[in-house]
N, C-alpha and C positions, 0 to 999 in steps of 0.2 A: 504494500500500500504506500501511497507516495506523502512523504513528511508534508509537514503541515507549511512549513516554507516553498516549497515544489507546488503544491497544489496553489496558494496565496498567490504565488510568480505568476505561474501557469495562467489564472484564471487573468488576473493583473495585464500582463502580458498579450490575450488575448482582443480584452476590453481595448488596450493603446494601440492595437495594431488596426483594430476594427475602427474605433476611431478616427486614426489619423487616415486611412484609408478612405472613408466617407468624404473626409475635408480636402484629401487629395481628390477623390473623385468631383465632390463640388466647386473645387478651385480650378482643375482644369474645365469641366464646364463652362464655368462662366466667364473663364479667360478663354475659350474658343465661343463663345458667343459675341461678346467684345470687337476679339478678332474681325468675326464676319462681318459686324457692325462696323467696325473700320474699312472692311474692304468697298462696303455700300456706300459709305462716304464719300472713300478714293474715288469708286468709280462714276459717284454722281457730281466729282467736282471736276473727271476728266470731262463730263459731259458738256457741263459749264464752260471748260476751257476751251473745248470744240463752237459749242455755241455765241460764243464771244469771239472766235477768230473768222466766223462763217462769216461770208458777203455776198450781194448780188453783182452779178459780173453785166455786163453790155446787153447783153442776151436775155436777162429777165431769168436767169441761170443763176440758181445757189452756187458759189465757189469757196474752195479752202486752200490758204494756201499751201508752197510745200512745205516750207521752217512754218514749224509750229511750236510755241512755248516750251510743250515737253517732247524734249528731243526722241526720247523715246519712243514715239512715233514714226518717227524717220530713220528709226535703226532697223533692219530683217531680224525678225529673232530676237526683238527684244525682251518679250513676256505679257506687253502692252500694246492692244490692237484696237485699230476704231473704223468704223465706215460709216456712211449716211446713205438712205437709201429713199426713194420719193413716196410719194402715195400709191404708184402702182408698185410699188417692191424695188423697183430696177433701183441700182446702187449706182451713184453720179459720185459718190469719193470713195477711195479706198487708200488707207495710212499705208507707206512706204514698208512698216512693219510688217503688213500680213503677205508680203512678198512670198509665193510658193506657199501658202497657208490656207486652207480653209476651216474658217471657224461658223460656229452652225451660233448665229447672234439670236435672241428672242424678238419678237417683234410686241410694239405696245401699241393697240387699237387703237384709243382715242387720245388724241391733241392733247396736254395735260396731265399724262399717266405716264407713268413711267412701270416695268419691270424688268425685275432682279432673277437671275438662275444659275444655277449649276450647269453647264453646257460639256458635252465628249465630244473632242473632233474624231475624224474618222481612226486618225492613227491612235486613238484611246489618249491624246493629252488630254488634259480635264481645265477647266475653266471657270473664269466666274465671269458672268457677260449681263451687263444692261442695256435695256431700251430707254427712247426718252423722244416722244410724239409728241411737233409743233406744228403748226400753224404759220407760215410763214409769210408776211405780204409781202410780195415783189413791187408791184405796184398800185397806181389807183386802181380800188375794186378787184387787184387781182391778188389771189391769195393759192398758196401749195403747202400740201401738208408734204413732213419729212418726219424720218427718224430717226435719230443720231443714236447710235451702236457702238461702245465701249466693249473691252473684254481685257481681264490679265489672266495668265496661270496662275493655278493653284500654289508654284512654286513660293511664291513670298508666304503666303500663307501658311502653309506645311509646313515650312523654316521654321516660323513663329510658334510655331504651336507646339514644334518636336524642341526647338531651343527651350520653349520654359517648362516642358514636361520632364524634360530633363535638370533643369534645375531646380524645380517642385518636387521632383520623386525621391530626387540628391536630396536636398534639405527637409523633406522630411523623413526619410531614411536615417541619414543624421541624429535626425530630433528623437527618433523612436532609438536608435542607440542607446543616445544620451540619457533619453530619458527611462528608459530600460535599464542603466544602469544605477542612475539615482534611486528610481522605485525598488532595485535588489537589494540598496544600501537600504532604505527605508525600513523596506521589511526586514532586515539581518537586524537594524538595529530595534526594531519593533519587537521582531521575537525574544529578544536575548534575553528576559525574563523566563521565556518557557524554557528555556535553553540551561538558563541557571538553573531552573528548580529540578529538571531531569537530571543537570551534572550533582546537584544536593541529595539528591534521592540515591543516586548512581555510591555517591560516597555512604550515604547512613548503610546500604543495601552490602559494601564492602568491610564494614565495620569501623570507616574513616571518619566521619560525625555519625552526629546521634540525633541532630534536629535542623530546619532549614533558616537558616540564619541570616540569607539574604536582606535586601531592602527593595524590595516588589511593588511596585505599580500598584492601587488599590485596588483596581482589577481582578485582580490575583490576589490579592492580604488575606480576604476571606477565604481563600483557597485553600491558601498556606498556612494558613493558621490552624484551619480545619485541621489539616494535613498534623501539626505538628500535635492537635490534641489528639488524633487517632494516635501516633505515635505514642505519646507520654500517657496515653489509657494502656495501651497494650503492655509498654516497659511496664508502670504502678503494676499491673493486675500480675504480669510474670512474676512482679519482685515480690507483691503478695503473698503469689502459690508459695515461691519457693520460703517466705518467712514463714508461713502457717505449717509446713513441711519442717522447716528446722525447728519452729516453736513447738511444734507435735511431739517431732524428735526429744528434745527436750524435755519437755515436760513426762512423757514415758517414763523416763531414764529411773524417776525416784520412786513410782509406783512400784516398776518392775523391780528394780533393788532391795525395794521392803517386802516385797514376795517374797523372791529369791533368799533372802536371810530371814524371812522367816519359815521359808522352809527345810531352809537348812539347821536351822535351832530346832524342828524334831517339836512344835509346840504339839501342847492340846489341840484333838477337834473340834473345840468351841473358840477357841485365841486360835486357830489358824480360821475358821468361818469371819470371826468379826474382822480380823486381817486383811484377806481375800473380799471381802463384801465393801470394808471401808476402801479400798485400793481400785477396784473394778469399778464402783463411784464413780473417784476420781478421776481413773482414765478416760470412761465412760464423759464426766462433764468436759475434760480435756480437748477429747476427740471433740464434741456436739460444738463446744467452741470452735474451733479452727477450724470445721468444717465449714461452719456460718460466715466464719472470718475468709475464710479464702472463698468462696461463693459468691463475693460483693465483685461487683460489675464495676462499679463507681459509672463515674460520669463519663458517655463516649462521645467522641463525631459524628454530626451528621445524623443525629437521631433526632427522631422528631418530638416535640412536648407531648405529657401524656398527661390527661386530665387527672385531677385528684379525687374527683368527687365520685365518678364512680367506684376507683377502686376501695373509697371511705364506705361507700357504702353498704360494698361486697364482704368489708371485712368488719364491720361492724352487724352487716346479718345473719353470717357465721358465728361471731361470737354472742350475741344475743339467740343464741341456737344453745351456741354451748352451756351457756350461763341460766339457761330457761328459770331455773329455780329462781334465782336473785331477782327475774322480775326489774331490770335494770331500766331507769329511764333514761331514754337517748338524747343529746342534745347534738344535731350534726349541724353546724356551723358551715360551707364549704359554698364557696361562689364556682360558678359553673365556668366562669374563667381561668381556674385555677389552676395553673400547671406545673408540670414536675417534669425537669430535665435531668434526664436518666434512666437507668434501668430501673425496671417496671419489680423487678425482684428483691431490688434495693429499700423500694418505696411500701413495696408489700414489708419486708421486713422490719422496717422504721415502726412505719404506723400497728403494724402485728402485733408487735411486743409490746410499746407504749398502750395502745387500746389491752390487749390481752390485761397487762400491770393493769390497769385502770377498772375491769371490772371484777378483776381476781379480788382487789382490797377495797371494791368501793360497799356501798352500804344498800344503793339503791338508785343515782344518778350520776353519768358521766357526763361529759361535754368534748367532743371531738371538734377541733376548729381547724381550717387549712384556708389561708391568704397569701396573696402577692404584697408585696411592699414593692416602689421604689422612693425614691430621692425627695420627694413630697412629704412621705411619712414622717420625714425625719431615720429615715433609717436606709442602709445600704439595700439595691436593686435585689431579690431573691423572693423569697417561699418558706414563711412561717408554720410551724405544723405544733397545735397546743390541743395537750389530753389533761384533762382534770376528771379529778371525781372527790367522793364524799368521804371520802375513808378517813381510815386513822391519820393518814399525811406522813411524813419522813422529818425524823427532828432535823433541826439544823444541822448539825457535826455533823452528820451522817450521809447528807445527800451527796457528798462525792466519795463517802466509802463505800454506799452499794453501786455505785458505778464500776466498782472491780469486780473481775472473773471471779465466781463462782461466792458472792458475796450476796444471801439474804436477807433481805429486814428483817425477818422473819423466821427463823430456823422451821419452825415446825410446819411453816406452810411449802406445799410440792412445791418441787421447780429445780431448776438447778442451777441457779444465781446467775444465770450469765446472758438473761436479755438486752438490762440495760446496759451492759460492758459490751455487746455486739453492734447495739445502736448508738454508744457514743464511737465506737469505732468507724466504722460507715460514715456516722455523721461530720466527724471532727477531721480522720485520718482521711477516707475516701474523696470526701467531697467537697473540706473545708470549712464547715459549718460549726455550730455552738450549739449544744444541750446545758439548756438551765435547769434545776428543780427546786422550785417554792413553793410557798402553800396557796393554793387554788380557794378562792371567794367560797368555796362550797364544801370547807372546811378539809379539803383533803389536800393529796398532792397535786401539784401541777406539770405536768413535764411542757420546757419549752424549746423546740428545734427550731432553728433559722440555719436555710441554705441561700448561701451566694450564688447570686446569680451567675 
């Protein structure tokens, strides 16, 4: 397939040639119209000069003499020929020029008229030949009509015509060079944005950069930009796998070692049960953690906003499914403009867990809100997402120590402590956002998330 410079030339290239070719076609036109209109001229001023030299001789007899103004008349073979011929046709002059020549002249009917034509002699020269019918008095009362008959070859003409065709097809030949090379340069310099970001890609691709660092045309920024966040999604999410992978690693190491010595201490069946039981827990919350944790999509290119309100409500009808007993009253807050850039699994898991918290300790009402903010509000451009309920609430001290793995309000109530430690990860690491927790109007906790836009 032909580069995008090739095709640009090509089409470029076409349009100038077609072009200037039109204007050469219409410029030689009108300069052989000209032409011919010159020769009409010529030949109706030789007419003139014959009409102005004509006299009556003794005889009552039209005469001309033999030096006539344009000598060219009195040369054989000059290119310039003339006769006068009477009212019956018969020809009473003939110019010294048409010596050995017959030229086939037009004749013009009425006294006053004059015509112009194209004439072929017999040997195939070609001509341009006028009439021109007068009225001529001789004497009292007596009057004779004549025609004075002009004719030159086509040769001056043809000269003229092939001289400036050739100098129009030159100079515009020329001009389409020229100007074919300026438009190459145009576009070479026109591309060399796309040219850069193929040679940046070409380098990230070899392991030589990491991101396109150019200064691009705004044309292209939004391109590039895009460009560079699909990149810096894909590196974050790889560099996730592989922490949630080594934090896994990790985290193993101490469960398995208290196994392992304690099975090698030889305990009881009951102290090896609580062992084994407290340890598999662990692992067990370990695992569900990093699982969660490496799962997060975060925020990618090129995706398109995804409304919040339904999926509030999809997961708020589930869990009022779940909760049936509690009898929970909903408060869903959520303008239908409300959107959420990112992964759709991300946004499920945010609001999942905060809603989930929310009606696990509430008492009997929650309040689910989701809004846009910008610059108006008083607050940076993004997507506020606030859950409150009625419950007992989270003392003070405390609201950033259940934000760690595997850390309960609550000991005796299920769970495995590690929702809000998944959602301020997502929120804070993934996407760059803030979870707050204070006490909610309706005496319980509030959770508060704000994503940047």
């Amino acid at each position: 397939m032909l580069s995008l410079n090739a095709r640009l030339l090509i089409a470029a290239s076409v349009v100038l040639v077609a072009f200037l070719g039109l204007t050469g076609l219409t410029l030689d036109k009108a300069f052989r119209r000209s032409a011919l209109a010159a020769v009409h001229d010529r030949l109706q001023t030789r007419i003139y000069g014959l009409l102005g030299a004509a006299d009556v001789d003794a005889a009552n007899g039209l005469e001309l003499p033999q030096a006539l103004p344009e000598g060219r008349f009195s040369t054989p073979g000059s290119g310039l020929y003339g006769q006068v011929a009477d009212g019956s046709g018969r020809v009473i002059w003939r110019s010294l020029s048409l010596l050995g020549l017959r030229v086939p002249f037009p004749q013009a009917q009425q006294p006053g008229t004059r015509r112009f034509s194209e004439t072929r002699a017999p040997d195939g020269t070609e001509f341009f030949a006028m009439a021109f019918a007068v009225t001529w008095e001789l004497g009292p009362g007596e009057e004779q009509r004549y025609t004075f008959q002009v004719a030159e070859t086509r040769d001056q003409f043809a000269g003229q015509v092939a001289g400036f065709r050739r100098s129009l097809w030159g100079w515009l030949a020329g001009a389409a060079l020229v100007l074919l090379a300026v438009q190459g340069m145009i576009l070479r310099w026109s591309l060399a944005p796309l040219r850069q970001v193929a040679r940046e890609i070409a380098e990230i691709e070899s392991g030589h950069g990491s991101l396109l660092t150019g200064r691009y045309p705004k044309e292209l920024r939004h391109l590039t930009d895009n460009l560079n966040a699909l990149i810096e999604s894909g590196r974050s999410r790889l560099e996730r796998y592989r922490n949630s992978l080594g934090d896994l690693a990790h985290s193993l190491k101490t469960p398995l070692a208290v196994l392992r010595g304690t099975v090698e201490g030889d305990p009881g069946p009951q102290a090896l049960k609580e062992v084994v039981q407290e340890q598999v827990d662990r692992m067990d919350q370990t695992v569900h953690y990093q699982l969660q944790r490496a799962a997060a999509s975060g925020r990618t290119a090129l995706t398109a906003p995804l409304a919040v309100a339904p999926i509030a409500r999809k997961l708020t009808s589930s869990l009022t499914k779940v909760y049936a007993g509690k009898a929970v009253q909903l408060r869903l807050v959520v303008d239908a403009e409300t959107s959420f850039r990112g992964d759709q699994g991300d946004l499920m898991e945010i609001l999942g867990n905060l809603a989930d918290n929310a009606w696990k300790w509430s008492r009997g009402r929650v309040t689910l809100r989701a809004h846009g903010t910008d610059e108006t509000s008083g607050e940076p451009p993004g997507l506020v997402l606030e859950v409150e309920d009625d419950g007992p609430g989270i003392p003070h001290g405390k609201a950033s120590e259940i934000l760690g793995r595997g850390v309960r309000a609550d000991p005796h109530t299920e769970g495995h402590g590690i929702g809000l430690a998944v959602v301020r990860e997502l929120v804070e690491q993934v996407y760059g956002g803030n979870l707050y927790i204070d006490r909610s109007p309706l005496g319980g906790a509030r959770v508060r998330v704000t994503l940047p836009k």
